[in-house]
Every structure is written in C-alpha cells, then in structure tokens.
PQR file of N, CA, C, O and H, with PARSE charges and radii, in Angstrom:
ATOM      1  N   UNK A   1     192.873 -19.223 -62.121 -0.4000 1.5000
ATOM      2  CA  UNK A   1     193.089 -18.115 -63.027 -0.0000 2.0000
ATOM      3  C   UNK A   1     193.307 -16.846 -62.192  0.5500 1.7000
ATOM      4  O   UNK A   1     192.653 -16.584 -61.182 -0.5500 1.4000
ATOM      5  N   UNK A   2     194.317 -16.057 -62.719 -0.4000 1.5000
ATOM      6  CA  UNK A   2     194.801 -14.972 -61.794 -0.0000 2.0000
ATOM      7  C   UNK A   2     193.881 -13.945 -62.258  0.5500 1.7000
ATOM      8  O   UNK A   2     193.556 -14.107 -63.434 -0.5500 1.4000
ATOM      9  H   UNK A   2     194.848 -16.270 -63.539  0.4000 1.0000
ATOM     10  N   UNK A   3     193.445 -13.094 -61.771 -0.4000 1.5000
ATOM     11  CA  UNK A   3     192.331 -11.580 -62.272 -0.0000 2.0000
ATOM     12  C   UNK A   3     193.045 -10.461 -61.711  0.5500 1.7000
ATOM     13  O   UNK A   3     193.677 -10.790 -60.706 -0.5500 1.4000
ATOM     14  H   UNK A   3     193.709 -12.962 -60.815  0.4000 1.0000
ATOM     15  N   UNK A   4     193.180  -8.951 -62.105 -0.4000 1.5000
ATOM     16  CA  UNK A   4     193.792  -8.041 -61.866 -0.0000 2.0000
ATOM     17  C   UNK A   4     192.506  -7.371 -61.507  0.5500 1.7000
ATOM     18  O   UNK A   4     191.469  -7.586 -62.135 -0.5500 1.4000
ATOM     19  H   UNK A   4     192.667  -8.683 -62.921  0.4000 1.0000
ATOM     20  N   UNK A   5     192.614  -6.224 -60.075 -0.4000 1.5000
ATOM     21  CA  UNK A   5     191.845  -5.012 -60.314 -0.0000 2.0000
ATOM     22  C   UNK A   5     192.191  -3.705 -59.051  0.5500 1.7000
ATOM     23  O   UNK A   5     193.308  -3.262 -58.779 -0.5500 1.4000
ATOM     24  H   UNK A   5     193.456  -6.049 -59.565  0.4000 1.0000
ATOM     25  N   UNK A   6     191.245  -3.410 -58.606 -0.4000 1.5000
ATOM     26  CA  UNK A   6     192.073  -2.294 -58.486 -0.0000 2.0000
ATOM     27  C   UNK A   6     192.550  -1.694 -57.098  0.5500 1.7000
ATOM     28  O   UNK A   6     192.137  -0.674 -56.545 -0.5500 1.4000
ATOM     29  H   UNK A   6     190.338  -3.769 -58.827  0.4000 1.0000
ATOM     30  N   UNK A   7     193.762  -2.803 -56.571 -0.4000 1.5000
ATOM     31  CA  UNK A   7     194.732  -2.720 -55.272 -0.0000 2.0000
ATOM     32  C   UNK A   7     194.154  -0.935 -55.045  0.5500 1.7000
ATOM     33  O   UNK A   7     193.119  -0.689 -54.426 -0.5500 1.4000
ATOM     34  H   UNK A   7     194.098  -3.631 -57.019  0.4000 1.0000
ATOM     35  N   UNK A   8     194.867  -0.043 -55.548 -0.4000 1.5000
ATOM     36  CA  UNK A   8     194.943   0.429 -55.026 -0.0000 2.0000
ATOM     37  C   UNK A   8     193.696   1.646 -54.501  0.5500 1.7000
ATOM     38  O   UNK A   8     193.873   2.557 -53.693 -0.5500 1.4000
ATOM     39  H   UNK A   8     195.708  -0.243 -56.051  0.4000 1.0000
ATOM     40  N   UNK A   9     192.312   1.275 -55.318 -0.4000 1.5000
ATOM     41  CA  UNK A   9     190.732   1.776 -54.350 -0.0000 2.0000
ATOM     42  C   UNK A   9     190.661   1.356 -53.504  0.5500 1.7000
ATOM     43  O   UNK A   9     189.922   1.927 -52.701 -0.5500 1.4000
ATOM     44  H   UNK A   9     192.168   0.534 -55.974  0.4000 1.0000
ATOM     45  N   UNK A  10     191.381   0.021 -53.031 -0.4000 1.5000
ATOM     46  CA  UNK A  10     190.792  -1.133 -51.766 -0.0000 2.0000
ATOM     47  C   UNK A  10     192.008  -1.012 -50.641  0.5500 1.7000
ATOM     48  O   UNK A  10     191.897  -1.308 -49.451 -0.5500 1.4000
ATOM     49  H   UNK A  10     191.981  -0.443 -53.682  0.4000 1.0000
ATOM     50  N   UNK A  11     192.978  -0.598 -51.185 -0.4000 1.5000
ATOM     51  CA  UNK A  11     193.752  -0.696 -49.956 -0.0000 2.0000
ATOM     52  C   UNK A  11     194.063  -0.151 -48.501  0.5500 1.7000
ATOM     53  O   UNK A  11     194.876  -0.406 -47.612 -0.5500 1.4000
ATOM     54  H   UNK A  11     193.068  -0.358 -52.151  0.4000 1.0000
ATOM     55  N   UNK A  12     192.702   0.986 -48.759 -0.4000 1.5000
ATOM     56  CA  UNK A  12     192.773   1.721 -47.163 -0.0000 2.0000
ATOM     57  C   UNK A  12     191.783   0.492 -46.230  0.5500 1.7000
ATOM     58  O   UNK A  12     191.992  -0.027 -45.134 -0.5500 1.4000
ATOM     59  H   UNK A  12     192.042   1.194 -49.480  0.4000 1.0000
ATOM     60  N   UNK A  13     190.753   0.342 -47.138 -0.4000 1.5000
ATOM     61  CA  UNK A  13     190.291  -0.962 -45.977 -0.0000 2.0000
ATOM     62  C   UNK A  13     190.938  -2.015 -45.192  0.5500 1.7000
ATOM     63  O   UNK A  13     190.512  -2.711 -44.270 -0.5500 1.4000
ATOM     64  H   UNK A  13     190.584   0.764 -48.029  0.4000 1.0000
ATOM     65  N   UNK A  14     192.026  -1.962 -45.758 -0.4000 1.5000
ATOM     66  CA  UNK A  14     193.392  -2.769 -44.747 -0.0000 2.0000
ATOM     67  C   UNK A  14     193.053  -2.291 -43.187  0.5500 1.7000
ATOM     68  O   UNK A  14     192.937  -2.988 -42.179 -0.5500 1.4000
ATOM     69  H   UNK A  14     192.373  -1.396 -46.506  0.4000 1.0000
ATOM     70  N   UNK A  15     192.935  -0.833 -43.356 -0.4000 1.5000
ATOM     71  CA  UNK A  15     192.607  -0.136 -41.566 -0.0000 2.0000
ATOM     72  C   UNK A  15     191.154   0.003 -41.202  0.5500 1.7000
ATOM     73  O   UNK A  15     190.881   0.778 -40.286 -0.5500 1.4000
ATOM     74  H   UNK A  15     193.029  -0.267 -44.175  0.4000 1.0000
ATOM     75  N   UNK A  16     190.336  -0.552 -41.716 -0.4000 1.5000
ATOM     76  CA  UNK A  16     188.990  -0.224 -41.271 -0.0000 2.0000
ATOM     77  C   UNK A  16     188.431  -0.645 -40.206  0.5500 1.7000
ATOM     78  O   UNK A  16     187.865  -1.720 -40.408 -0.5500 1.4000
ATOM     79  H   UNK A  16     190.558  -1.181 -42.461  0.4000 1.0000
ATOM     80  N   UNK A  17     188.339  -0.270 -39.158 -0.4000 1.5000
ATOM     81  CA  UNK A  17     188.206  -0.946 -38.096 -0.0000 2.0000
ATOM     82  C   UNK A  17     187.244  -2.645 -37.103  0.5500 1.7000
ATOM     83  O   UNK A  17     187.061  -3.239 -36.041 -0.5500 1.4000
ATOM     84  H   UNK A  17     188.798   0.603 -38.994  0.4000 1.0000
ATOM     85  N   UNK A  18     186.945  -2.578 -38.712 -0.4000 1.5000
ATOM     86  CA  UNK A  18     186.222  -3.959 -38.652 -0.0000 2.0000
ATOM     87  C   UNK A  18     186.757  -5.372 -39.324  0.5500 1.7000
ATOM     88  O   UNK A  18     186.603  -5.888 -40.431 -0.5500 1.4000
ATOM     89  H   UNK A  18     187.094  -2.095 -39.575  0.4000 1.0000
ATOM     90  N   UNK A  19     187.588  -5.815 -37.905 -0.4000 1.5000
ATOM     91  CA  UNK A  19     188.346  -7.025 -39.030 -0.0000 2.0000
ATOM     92  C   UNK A  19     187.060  -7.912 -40.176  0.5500 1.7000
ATOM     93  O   UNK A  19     187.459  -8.611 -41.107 -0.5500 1.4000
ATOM     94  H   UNK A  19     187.713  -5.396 -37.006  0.4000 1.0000
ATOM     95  N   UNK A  20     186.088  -7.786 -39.991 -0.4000 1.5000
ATOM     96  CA  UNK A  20     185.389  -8.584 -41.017 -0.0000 2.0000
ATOM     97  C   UNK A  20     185.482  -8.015 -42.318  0.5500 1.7000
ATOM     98  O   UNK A  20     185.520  -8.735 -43.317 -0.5500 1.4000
ATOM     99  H   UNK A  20     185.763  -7.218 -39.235  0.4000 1.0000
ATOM    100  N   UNK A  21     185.537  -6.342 -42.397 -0.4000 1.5000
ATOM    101  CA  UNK A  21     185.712  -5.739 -43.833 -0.0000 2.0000
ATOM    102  C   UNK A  21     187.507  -6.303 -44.192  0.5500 1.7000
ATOM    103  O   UNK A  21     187.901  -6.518 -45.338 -0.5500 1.4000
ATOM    104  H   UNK A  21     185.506  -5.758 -41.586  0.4000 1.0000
ATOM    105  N   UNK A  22     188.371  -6.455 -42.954 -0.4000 1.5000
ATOM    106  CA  UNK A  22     189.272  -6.594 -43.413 -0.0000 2.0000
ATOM    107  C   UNK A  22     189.956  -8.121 -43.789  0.5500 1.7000
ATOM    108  O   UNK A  22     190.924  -8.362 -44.511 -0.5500 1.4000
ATOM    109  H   UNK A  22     188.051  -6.280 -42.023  0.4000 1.0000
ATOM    110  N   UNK A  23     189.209  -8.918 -43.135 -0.4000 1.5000
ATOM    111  CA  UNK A  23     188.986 -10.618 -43.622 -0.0000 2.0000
ATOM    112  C   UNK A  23     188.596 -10.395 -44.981  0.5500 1.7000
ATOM    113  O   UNK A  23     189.482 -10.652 -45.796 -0.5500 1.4000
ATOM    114  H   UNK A  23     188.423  -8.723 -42.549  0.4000 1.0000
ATOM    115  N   UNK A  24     187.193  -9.868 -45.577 -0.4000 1.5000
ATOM    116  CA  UNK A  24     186.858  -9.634 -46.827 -0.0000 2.0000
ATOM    117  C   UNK A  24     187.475  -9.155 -47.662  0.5500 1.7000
ATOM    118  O   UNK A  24     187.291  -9.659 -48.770 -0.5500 1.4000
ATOM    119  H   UNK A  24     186.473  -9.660 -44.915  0.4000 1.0000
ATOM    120  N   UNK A  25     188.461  -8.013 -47.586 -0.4000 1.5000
ATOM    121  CA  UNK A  25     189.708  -7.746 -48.300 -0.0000 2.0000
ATOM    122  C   UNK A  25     190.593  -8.408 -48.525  0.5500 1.7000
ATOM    123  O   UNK A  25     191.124  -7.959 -49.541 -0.5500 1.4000
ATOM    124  H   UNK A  25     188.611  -7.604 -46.686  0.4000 1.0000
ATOM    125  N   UNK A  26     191.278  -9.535 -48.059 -0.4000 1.5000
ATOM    126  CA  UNK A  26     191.742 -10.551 -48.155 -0.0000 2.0000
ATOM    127  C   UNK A  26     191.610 -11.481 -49.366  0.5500 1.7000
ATOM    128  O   UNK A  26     192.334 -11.733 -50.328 -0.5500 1.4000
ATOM    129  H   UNK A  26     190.847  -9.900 -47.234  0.4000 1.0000
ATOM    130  N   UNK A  27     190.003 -12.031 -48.808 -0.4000 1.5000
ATOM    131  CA  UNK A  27     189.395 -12.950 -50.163 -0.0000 2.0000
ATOM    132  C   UNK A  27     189.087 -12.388 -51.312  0.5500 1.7000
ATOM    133  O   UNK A  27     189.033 -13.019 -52.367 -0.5500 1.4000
ATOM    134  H   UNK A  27     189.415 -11.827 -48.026  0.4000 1.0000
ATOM    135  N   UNK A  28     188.825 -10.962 -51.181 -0.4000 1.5000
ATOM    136  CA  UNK A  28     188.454 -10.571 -52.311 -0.0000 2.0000
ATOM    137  C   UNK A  28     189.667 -10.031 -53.422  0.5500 1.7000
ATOM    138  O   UNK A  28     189.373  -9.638 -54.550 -0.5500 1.4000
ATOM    139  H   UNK A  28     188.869 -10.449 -50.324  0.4000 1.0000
ATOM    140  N   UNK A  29     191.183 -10.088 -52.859 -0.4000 1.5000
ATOM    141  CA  UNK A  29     192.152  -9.627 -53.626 -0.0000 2.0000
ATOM    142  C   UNK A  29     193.455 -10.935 -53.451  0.5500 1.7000
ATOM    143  O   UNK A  29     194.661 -10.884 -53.692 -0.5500 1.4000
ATOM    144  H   UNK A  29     191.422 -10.408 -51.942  0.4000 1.0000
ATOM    145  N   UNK A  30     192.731 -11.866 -53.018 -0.4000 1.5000
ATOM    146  CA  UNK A  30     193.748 -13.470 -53.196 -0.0000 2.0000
ATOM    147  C   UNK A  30     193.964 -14.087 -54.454  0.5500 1.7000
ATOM    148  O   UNK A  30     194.745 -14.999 -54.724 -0.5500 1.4000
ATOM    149  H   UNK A  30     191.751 -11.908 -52.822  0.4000 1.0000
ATOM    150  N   UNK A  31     193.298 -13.573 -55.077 -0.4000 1.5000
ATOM    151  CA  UNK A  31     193.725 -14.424 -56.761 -0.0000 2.0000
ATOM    152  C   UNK A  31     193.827 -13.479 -57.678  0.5500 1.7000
ATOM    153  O   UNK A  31     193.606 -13.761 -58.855 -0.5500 1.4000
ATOM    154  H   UNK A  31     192.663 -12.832 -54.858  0.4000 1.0000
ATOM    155  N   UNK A  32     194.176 -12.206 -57.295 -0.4000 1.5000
ATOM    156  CA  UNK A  32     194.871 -10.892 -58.419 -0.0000 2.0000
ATOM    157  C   UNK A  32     196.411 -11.149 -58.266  0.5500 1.7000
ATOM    158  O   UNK A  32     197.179 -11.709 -57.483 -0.5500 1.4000
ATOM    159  H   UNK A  32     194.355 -11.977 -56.338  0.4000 1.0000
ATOM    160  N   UNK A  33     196.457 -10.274 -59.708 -0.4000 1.5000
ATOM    161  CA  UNK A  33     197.845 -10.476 -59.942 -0.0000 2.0000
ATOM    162  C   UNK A  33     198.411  -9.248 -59.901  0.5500 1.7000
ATOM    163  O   UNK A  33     199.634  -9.127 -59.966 -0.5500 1.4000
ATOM    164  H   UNK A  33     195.833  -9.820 -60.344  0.4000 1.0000
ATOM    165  N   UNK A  34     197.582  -8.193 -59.788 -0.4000 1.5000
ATOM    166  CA  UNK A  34     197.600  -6.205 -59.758 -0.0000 2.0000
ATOM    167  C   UNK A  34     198.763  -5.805 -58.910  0.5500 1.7000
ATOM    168  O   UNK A  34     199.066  -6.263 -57.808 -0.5500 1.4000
ATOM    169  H   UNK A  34     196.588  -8.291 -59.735  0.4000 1.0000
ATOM    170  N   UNK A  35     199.289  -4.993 -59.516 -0.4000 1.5000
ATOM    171  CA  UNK A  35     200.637  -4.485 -58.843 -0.0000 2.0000
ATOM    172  C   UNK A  35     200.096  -4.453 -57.681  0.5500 1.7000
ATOM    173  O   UNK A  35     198.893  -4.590 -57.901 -0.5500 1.4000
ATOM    174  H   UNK A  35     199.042  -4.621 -60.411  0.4000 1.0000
ATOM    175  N   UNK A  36     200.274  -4.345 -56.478 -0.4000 1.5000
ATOM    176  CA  UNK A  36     200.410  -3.986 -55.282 -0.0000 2.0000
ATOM    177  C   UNK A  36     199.750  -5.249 -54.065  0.5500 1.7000
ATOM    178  O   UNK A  36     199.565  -5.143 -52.853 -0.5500 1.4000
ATOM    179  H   UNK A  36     201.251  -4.234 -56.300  0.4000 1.0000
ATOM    180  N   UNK A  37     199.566  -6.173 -54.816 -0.4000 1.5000
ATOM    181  CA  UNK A  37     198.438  -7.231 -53.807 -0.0000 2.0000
ATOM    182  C   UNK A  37     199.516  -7.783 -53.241  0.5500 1.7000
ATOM    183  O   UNK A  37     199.464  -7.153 -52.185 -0.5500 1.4000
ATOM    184  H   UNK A  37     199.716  -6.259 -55.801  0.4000 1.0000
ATOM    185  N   UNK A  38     200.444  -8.466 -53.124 -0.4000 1.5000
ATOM    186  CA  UNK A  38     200.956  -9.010 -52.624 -0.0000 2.0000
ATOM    187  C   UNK A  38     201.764  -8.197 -51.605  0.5500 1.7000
ATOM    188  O   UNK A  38     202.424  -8.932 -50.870 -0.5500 1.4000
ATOM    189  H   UNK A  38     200.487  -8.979 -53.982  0.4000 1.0000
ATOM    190  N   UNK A  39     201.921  -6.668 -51.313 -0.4000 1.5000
ATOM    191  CA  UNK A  39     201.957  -6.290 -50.681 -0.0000 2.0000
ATOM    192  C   UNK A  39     201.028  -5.688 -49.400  0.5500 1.7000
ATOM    193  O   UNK A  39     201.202  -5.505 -48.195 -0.5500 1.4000
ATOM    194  H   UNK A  39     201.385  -6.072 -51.911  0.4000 1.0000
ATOM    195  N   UNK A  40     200.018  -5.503 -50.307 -0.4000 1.5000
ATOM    196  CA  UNK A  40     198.436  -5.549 -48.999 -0.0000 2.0000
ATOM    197  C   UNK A  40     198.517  -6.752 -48.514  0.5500 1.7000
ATOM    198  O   UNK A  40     198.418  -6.711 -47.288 -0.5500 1.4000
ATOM    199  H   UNK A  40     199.876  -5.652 -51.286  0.4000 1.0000
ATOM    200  N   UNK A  41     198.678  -8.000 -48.994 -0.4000 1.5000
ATOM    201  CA  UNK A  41     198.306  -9.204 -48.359 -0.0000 2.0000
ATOM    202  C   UNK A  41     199.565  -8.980 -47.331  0.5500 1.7000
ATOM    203  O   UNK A  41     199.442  -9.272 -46.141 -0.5500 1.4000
ATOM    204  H   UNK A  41     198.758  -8.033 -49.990  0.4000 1.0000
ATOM    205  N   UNK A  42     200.712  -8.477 -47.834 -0.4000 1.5000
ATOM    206  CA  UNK A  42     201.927  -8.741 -46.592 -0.0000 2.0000
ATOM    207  C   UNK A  42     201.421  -7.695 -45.251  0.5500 1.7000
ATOM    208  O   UNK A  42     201.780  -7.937 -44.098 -0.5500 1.4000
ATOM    209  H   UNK A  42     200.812  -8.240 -48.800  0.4000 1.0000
ATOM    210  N   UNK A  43     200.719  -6.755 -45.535 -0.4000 1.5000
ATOM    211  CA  UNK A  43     200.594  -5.669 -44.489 -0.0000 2.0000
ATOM    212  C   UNK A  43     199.322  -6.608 -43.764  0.5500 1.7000
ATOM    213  O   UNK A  43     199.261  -6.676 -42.537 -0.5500 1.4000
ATOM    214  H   UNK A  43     200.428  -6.558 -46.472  0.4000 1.0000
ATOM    215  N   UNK A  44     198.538  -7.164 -44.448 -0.4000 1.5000
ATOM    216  CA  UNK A  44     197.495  -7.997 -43.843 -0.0000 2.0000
ATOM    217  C   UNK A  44     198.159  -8.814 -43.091  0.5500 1.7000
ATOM    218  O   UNK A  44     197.666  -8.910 -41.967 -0.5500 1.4000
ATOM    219  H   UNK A  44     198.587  -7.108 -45.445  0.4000 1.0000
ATOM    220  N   UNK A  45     199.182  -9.508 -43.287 -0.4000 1.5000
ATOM    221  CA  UNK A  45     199.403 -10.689 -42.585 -0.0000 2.0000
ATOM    222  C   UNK A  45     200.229 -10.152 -41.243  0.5500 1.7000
ATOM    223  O   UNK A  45     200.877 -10.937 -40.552 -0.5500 1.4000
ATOM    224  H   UNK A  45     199.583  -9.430 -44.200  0.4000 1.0000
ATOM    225  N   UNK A  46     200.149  -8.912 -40.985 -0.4000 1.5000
ATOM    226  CA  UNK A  46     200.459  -7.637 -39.562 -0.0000 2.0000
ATOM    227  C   UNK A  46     199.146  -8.063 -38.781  0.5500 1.7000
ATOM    228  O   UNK A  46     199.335  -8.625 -37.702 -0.5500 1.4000
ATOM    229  H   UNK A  46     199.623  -8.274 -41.546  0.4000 1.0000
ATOM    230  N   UNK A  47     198.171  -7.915 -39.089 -0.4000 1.5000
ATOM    231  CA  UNK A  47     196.654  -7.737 -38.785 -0.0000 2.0000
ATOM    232  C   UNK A  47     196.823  -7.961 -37.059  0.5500 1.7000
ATOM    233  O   UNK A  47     197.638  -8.860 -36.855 -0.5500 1.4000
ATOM    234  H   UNK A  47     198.017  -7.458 -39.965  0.4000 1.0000
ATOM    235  N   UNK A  48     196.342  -7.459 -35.955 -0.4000 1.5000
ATOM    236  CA  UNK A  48     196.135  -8.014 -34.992 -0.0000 2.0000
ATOM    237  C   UNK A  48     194.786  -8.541 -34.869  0.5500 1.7000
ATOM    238  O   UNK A  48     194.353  -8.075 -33.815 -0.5500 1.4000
ATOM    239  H   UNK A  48     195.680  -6.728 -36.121  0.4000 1.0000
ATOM    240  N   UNK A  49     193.930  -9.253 -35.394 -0.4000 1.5000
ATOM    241  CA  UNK A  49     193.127  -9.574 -35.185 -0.0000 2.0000
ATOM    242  C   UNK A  49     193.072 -11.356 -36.214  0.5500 1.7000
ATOM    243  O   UNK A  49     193.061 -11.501 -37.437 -0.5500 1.4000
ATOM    244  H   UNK A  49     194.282  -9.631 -36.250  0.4000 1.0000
ATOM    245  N   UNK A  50     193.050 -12.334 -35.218 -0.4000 1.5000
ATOM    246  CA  UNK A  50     193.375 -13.858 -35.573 -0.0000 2.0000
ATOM    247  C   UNK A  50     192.747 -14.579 -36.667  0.5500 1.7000
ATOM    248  O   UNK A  50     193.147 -15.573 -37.273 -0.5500 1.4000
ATOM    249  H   UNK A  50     193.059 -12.216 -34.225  0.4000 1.0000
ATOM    250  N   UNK A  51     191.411 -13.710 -36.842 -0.4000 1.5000
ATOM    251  CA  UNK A  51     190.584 -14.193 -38.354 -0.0000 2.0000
ATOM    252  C   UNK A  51     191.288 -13.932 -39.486  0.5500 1.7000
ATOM    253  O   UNK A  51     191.623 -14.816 -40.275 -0.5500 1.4000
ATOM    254  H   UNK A  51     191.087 -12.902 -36.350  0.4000 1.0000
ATOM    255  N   UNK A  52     191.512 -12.882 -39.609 -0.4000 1.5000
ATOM    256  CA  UNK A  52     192.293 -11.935 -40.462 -0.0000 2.0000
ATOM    257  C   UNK A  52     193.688 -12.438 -40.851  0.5500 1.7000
ATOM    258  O   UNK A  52     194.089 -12.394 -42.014 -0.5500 1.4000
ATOM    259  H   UNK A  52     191.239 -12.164 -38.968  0.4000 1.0000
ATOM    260  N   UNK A  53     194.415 -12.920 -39.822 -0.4000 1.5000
ATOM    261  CA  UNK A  53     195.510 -13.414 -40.008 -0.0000 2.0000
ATOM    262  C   UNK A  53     195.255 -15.189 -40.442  0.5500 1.7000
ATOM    263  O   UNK A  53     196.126 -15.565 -41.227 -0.5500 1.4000
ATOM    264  H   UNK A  53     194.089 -12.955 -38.877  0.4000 1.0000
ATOM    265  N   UNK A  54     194.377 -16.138 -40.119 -0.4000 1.5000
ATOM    266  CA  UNK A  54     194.016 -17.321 -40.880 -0.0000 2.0000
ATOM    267  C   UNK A  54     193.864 -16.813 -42.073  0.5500 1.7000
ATOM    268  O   UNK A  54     194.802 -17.058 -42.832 -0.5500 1.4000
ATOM    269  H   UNK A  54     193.669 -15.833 -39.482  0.4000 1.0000
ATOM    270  N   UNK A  55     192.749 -16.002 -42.633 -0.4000 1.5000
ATOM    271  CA  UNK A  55     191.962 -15.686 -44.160 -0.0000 2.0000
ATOM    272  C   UNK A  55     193.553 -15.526 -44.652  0.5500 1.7000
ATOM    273  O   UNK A  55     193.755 -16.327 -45.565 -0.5500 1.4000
ATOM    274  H   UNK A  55     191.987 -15.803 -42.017  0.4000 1.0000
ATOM    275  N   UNK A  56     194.905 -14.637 -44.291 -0.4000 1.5000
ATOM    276  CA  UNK A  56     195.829 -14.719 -45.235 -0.0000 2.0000
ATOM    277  C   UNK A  56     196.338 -15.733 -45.052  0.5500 1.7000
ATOM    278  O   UNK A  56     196.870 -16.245 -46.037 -0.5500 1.4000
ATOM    279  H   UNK A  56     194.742 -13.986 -43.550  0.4000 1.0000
ATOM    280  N   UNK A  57     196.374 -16.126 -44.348 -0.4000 1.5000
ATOM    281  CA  UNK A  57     197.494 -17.985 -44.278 -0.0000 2.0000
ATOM    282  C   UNK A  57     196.542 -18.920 -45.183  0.5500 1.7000
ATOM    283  O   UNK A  57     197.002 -19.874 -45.811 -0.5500 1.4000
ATOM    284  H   UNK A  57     195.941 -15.710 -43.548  0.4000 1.0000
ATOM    285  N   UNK A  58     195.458 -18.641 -45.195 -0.4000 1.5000
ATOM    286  CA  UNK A  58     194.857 -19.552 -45.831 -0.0000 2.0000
ATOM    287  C   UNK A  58     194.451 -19.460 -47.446  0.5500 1.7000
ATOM    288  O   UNK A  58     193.817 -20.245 -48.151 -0.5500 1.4000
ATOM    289  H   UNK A  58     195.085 -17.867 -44.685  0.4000 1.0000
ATOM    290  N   UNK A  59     195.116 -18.096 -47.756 -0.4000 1.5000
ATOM    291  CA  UNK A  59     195.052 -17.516 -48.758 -0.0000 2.0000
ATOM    292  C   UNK A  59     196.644 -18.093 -49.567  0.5500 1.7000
ATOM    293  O   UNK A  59     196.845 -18.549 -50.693 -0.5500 1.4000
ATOM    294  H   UNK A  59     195.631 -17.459 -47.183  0.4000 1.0000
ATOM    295  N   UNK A  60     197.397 -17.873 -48.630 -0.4000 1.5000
ATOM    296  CA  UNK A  60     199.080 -18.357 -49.010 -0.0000 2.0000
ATOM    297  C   UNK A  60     199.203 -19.749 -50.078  0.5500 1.7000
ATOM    298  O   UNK A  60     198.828 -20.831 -49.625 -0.5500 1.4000
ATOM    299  H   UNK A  60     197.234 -17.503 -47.715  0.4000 1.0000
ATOM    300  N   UNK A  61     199.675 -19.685 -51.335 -0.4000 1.5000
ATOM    301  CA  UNK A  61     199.999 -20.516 -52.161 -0.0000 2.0000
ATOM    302  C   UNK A  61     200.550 -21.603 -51.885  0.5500 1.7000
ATOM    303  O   UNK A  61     201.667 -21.618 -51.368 -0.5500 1.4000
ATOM    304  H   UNK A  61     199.979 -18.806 -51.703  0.4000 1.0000
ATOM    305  N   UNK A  62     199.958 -22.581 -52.138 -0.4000 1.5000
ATOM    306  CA  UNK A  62     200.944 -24.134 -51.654 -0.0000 2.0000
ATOM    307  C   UNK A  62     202.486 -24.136 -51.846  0.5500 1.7000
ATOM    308  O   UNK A  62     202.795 -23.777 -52.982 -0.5500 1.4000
ATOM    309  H   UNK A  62     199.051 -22.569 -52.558  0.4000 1.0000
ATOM    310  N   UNK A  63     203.570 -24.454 -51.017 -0.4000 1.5000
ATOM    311  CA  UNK A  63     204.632 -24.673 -51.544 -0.0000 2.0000
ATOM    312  C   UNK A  63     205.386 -26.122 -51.074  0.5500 1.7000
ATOM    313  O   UNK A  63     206.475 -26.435 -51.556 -0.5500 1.4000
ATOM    314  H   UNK A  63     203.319 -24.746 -50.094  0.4000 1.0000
TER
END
C-alpha cells in the first residue's frame, strides 16, 4: 500500500551529514506516493556513502 506525507519537511535530511539519518530517509519515504519522493530517492541514489546507496537499490521496485 502506497502512503503519502510530507517530502517536502524531510527533504533537507538528504544532506545531513550522517549517512545513517540519511539511510533512514530512504526507508522512511520508500512506499509514498507524495509529489516529490521519487525525486529525493533519485538525489539519494547520488549519495557518496555505500549504505545509503544499497537502502535505495534496495528500495527500487521489482522490474
């Protein structure tokens, strides 16, 4: 089930300097459907840090 909320309070944590807040941003906005997630998830999947970049691959929809 898809849930909407609110991309855009959460989206400066994209830069927070702790990839773990920013792993957690990830999971916590992977099954919204809210205008703008799928673009945080694309700026996430920039991340230099390798956790961060699994949590979105692993977030990525089967195809």
């Amino acid at each position: 089930m898809r849930r909407r909320g609110p991309v855009d309070q959460l989206a400066h944590l994209a830069d927070h300097p702790d990839p773990k807040v920013r792993r957690a941003l990830v999971w916590a906005v992977e099954n919204w459907s809210s205008r703008g997630t799928t673009e945080l998830l694309h700026r996430l999947s920039q991340d230099p840090d390798a956790t961060v970049l699994e949590a979105v691959e692993s977030s990525a929809p089967e195809t």
